[in-house]
LUMKOL-389039 format. One record per atom (N, C-alpha, C): residue number from 1; residue in one letter; chain; atom name; z, y, x. Coordinates in pm, whole numbers, plus 50000, padded with zeros to 5 digits. Example, Ala and Ser with C-alpha at 12.3 -4.5 7.8 and 13.67 -1.06 7.14 Angstrom:
2
[1; 'A'; 'A'; 'N'; [50780; 49431; 51319]]
[1; 'A'; 'A'; 'CA'; [50780; 49550; 51230]]
[1; 'A'; 'A'; 'C'; [50780; 49670; 51320]]
[2; 'S'; 'A'; 'N'; [50708; 49775; 51285]]
[2; 'S'; 'A'; 'CA'; [50714; 49894; 51367]]
[2; 'S'; 'A'; 'C'; [50787; 50003; 51290]]
END
This chain:
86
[1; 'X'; 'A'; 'N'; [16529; 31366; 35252]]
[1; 'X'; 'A'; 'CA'; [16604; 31243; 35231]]
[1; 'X'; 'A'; 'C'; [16617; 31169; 35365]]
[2; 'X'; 'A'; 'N'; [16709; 31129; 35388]]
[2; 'X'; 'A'; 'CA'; [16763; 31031; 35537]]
[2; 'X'; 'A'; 'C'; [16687; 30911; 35512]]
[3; 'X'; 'A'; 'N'; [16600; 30911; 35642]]
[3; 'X'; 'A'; 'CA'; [16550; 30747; 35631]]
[3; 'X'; 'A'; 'C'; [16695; 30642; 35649]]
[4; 'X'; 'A'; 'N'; [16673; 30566; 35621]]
[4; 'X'; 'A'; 'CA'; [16737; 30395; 35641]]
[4; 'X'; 'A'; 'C'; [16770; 30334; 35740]]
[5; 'X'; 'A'; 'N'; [16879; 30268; 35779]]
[5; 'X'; 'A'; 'CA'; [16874; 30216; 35875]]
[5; 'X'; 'A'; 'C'; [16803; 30131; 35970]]
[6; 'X'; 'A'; 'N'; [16700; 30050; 35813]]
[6; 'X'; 'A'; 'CA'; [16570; 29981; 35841]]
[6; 'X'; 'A'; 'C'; [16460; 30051; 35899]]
[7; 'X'; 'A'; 'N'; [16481; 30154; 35885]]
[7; 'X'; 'A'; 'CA'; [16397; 30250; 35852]]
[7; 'X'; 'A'; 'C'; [16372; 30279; 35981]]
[8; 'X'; 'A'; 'N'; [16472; 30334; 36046]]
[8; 'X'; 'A'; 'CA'; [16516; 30371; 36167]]
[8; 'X'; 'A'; 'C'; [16507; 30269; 36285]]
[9; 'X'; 'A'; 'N'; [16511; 30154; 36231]]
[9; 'X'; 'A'; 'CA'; [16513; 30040; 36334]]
[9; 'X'; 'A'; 'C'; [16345; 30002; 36345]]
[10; 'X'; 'A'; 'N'; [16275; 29990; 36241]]
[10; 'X'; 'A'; 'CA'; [16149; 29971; 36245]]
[10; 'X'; 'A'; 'C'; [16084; 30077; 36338]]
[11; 'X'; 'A'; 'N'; [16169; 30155; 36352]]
[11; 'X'; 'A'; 'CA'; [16062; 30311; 36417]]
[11; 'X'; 'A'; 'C'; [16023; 30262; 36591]]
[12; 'X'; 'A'; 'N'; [16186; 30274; 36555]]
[12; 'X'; 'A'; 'CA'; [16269; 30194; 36693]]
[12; 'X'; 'A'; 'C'; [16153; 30105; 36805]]
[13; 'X'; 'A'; 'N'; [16136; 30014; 36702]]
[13; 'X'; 'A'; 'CA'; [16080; 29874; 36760]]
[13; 'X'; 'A'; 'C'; [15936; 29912; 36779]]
[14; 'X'; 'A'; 'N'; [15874; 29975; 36707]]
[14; 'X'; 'A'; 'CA'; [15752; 30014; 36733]]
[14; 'X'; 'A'; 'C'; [15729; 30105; 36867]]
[15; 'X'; 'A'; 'N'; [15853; 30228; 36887]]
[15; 'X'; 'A'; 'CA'; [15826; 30299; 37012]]
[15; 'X'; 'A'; 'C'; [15851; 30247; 37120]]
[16; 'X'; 'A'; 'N'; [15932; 30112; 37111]]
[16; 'X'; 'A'; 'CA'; [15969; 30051; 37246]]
[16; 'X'; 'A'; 'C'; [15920; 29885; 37257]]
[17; 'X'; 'A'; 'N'; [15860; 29868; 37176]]
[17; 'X'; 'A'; 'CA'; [15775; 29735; 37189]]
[17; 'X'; 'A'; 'C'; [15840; 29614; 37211]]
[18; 'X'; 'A'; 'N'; [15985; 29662; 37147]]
[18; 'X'; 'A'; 'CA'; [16118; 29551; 37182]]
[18; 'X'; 'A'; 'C'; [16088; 29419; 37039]]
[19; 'X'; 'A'; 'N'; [16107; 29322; 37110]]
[19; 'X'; 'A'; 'CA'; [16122; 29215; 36957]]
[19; 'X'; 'A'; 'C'; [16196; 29231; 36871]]
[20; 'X'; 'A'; 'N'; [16183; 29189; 36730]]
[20; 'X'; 'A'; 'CA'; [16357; 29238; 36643]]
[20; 'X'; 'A'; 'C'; [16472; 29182; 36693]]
[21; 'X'; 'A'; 'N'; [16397; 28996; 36764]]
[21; 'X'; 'A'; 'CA'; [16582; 28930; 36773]]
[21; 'X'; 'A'; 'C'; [16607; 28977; 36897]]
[22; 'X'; 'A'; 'N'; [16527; 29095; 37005]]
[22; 'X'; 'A'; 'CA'; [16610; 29098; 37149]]
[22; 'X'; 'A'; 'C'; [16693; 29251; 37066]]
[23; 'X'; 'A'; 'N'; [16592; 29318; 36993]]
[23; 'X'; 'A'; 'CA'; [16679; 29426; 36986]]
[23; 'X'; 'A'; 'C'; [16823; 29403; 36910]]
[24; 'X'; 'A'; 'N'; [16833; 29319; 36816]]
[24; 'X'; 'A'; 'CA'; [16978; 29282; 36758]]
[24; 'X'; 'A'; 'C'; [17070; 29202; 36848]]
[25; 'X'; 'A'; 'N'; [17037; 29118; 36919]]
[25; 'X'; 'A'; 'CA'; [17096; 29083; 37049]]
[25; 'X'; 'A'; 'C'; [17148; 29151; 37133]]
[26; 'X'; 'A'; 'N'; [17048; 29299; 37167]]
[26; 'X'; 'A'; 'CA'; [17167; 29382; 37272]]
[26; 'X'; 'A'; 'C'; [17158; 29469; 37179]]
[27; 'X'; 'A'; 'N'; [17186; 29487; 37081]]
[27; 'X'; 'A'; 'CA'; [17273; 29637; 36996]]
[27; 'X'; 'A'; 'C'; [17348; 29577; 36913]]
[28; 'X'; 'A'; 'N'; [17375; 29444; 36886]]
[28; 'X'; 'A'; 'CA'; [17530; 29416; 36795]]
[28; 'X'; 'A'; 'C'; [17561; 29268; 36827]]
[29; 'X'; 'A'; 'N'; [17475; 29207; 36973]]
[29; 'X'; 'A'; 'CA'; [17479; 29067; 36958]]
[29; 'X'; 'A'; 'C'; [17473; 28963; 36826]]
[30; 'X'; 'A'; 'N'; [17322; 29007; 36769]]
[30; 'X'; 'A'; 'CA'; [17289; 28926; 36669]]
[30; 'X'; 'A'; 'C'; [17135; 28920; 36628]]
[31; 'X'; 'A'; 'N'; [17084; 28832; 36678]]
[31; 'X'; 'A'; 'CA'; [16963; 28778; 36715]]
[31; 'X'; 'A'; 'C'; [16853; 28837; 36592]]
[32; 'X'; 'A'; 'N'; [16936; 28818; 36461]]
[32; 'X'; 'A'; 'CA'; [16880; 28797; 36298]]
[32; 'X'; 'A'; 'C'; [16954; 28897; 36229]]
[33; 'X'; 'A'; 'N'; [16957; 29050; 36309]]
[33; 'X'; 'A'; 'CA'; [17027; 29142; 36250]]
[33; 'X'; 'A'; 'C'; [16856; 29201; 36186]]
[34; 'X'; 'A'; 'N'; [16765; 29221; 36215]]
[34; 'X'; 'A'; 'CA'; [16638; 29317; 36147]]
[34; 'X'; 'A'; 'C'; [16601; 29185; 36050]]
[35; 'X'; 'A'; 'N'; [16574; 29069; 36090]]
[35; 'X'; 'A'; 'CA'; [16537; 28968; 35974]]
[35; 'X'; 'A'; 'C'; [16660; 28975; 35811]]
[36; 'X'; 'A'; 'N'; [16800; 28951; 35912]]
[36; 'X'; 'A'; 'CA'; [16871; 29018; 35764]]
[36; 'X'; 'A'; 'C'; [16836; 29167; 35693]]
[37; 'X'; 'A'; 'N'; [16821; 29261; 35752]]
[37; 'X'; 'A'; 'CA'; [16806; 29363; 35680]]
[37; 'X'; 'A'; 'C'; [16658; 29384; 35597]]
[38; 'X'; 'A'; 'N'; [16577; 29330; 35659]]
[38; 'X'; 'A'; 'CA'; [16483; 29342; 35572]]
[38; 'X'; 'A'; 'C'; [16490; 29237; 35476]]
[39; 'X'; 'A'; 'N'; [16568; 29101; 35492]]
[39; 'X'; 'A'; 'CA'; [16610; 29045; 35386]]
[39; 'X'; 'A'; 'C'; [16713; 29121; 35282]]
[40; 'X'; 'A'; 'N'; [16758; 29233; 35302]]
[40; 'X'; 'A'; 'CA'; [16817; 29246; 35204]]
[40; 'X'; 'A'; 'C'; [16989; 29295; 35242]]
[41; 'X'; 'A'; 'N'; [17018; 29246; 35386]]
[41; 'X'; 'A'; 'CA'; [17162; 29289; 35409]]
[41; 'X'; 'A'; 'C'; [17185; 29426; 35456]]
[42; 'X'; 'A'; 'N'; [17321; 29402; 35360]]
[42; 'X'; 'A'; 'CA'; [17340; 29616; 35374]]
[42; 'X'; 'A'; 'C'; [17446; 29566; 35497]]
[43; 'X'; 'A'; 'N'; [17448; 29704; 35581]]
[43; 'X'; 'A'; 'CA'; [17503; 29669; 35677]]
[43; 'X'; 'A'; 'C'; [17618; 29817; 35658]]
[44; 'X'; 'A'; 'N'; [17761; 29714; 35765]]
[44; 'X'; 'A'; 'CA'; [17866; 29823; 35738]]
[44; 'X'; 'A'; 'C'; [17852; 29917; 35877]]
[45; 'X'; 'A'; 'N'; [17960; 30010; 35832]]
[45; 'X'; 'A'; 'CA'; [17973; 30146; 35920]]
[45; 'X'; 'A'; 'C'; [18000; 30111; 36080]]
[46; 'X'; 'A'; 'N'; [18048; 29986; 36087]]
[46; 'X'; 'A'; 'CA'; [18024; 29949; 36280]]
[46; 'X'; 'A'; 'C'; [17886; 29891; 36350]]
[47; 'X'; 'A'; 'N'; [17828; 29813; 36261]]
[47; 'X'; 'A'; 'CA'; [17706; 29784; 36280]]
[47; 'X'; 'A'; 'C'; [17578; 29929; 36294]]
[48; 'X'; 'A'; 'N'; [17618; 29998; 36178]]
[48; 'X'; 'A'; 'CA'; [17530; 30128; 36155]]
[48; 'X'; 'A'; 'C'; [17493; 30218; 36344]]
[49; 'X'; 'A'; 'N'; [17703; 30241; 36328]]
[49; 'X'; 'A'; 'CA'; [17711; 30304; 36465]]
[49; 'X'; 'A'; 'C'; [17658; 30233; 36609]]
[50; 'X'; 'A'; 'N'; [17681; 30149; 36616]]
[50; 'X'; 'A'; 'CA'; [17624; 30030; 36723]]
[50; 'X'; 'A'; 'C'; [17499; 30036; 36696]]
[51; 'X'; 'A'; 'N'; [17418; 30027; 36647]]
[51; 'X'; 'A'; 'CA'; [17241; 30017; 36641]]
[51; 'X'; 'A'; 'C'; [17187; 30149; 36692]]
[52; 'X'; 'A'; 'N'; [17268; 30232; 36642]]
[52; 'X'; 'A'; 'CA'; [17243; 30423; 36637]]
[52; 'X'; 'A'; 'C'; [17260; 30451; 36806]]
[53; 'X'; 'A'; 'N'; [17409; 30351; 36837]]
[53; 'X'; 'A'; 'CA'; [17470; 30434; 36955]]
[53; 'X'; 'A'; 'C'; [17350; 30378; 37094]]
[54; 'X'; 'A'; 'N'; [17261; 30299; 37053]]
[54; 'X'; 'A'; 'CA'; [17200; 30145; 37140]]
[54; 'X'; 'A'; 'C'; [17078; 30233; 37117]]
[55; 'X'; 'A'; 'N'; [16984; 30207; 37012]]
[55; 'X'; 'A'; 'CA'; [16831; 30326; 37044]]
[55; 'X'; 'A'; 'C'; [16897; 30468; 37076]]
[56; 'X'; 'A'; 'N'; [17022; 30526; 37087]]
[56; 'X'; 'A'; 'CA'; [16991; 30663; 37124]]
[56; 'X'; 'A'; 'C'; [17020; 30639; 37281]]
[57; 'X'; 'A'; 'N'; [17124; 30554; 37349]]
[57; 'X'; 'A'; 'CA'; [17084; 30518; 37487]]
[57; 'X'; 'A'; 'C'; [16961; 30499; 37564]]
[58; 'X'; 'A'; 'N'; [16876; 30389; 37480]]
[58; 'X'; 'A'; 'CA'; [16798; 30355; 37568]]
[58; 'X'; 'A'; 'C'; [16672; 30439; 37539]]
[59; 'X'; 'A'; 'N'; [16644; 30519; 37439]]
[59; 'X'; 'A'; 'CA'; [16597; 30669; 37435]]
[59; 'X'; 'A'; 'C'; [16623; 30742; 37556]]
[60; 'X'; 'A'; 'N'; [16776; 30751; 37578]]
[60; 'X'; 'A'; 'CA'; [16812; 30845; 37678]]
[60; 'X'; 'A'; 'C'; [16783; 30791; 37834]]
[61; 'X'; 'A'; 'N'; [16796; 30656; 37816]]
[61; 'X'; 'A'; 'CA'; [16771; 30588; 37944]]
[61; 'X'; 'A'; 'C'; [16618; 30618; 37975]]
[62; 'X'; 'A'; 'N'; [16522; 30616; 37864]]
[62; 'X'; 'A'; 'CA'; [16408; 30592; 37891]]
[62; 'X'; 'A'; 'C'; [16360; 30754; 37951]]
[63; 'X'; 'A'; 'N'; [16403; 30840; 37871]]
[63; 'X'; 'A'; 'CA'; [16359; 30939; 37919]]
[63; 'X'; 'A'; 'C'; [16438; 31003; 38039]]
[64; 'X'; 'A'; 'N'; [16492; 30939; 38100]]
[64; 'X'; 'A'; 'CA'; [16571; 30984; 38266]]
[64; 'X'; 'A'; 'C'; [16501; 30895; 38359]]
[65; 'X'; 'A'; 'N'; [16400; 30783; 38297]]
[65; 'X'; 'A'; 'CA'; [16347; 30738; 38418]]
[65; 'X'; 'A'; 'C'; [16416; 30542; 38457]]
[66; 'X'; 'A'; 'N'; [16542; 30560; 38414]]
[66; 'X'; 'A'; 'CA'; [16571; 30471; 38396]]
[66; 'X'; 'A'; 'C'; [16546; 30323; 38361]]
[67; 'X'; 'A'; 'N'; [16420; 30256; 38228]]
[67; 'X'; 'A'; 'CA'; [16369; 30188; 38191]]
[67; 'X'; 'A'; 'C'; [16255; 30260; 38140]]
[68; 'X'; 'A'; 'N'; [16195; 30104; 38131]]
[68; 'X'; 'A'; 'CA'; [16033; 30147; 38088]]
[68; 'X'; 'A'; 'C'; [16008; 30044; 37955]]
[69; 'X'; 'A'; 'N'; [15965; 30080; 37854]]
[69; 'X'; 'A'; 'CA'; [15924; 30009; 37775]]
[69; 'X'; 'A'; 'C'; [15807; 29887; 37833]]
[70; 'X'; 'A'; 'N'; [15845; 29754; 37774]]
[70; 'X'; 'A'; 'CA'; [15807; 29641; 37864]]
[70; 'X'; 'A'; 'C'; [15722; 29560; 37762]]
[71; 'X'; 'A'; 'N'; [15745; 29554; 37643]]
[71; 'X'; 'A'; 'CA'; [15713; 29493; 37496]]
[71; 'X'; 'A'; 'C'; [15750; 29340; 37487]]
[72; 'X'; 'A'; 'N'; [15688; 29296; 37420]]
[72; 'X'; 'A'; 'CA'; [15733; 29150; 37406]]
[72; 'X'; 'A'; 'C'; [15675; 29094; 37521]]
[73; 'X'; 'A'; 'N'; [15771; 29004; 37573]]
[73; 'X'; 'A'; 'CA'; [15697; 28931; 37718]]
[73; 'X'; 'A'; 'C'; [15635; 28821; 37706]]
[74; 'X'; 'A'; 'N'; [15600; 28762; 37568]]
[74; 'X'; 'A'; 'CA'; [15501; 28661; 37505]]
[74; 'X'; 'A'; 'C'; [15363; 28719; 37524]]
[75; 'X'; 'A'; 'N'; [15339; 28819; 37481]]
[75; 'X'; 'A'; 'CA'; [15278; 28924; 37446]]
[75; 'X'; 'A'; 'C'; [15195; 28958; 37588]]
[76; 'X'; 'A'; 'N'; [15281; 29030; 37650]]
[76; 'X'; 'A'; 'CA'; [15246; 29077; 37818]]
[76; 'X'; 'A'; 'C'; [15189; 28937; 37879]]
[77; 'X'; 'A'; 'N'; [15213; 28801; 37892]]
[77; 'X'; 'A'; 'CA'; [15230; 28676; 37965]]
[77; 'X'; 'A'; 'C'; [15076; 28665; 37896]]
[78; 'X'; 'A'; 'N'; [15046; 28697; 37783]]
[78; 'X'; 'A'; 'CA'; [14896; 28672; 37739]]
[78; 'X'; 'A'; 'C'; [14802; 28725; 37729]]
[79; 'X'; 'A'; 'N'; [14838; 28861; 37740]]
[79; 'X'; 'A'; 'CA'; [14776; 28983; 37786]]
[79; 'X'; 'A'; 'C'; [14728; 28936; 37955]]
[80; 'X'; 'A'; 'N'; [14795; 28957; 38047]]
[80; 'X'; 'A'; 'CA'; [14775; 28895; 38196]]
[80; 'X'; 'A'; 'C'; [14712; 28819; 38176]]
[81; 'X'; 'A'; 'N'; [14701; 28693; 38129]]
[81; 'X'; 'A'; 'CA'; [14644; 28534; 38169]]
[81; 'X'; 'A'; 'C'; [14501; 28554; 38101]]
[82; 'X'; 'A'; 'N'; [14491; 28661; 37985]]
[82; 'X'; 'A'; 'CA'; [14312; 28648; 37976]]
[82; 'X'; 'A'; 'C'; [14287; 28775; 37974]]
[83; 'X'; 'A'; 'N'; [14319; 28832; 38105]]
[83; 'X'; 'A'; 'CA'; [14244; 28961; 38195]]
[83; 'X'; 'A'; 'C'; [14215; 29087; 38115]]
[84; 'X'; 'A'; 'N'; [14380; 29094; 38089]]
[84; 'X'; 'A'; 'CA'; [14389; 29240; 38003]]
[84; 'X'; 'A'; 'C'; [14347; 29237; 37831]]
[85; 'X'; 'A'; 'N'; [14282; 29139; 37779]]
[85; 'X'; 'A'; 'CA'; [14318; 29122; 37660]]
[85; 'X'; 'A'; 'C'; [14422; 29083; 37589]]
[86; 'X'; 'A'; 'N'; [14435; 29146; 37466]]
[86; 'X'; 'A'; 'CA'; [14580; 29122; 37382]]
[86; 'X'; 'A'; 'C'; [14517; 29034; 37281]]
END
């Protein structure tokens, strides 16, 4: 059975340590695209392709060297300031 688009996006966010609202921001310019879907919004066939076409880039980016998974920079900023604890 085909996972979900949620499905797929959750995977997403976990392998690249991206926030939900940066990742809907640069894959459809929409901050509250993973908060809607796990609320409940079905999403249409341009949105689908745009989310798909955005983690398989930066997949591809990541593995050419290109970017590095960075995670949330709340996260990192507090990690640093008390000496490597998260």
């Amino acid at each position: 059975m085909e996972r979900s688009l949620l499905q797929r996006i959750e995977a997403f966010l976990k392998e690249s340590a991206m926030p939900p609202s940066v990742f809907g921001r640069a894959a459809v310019r929409d901050p509250r695209l993973v908060g809607d879907l796990r609320g409940g919004r079905e999403p249409g066939r341009q949105i689908i392709c745009r989310t798909e076409h955005f983690m398989n880039k930066w997949r591809a980016d990541r593995d050419a060297g290109r970017i590095a998974a960075v995670g949330d920079l709340r996260t990192r900023a507090a990690r640093q300031a008390g000496g490597g604890r998260a």
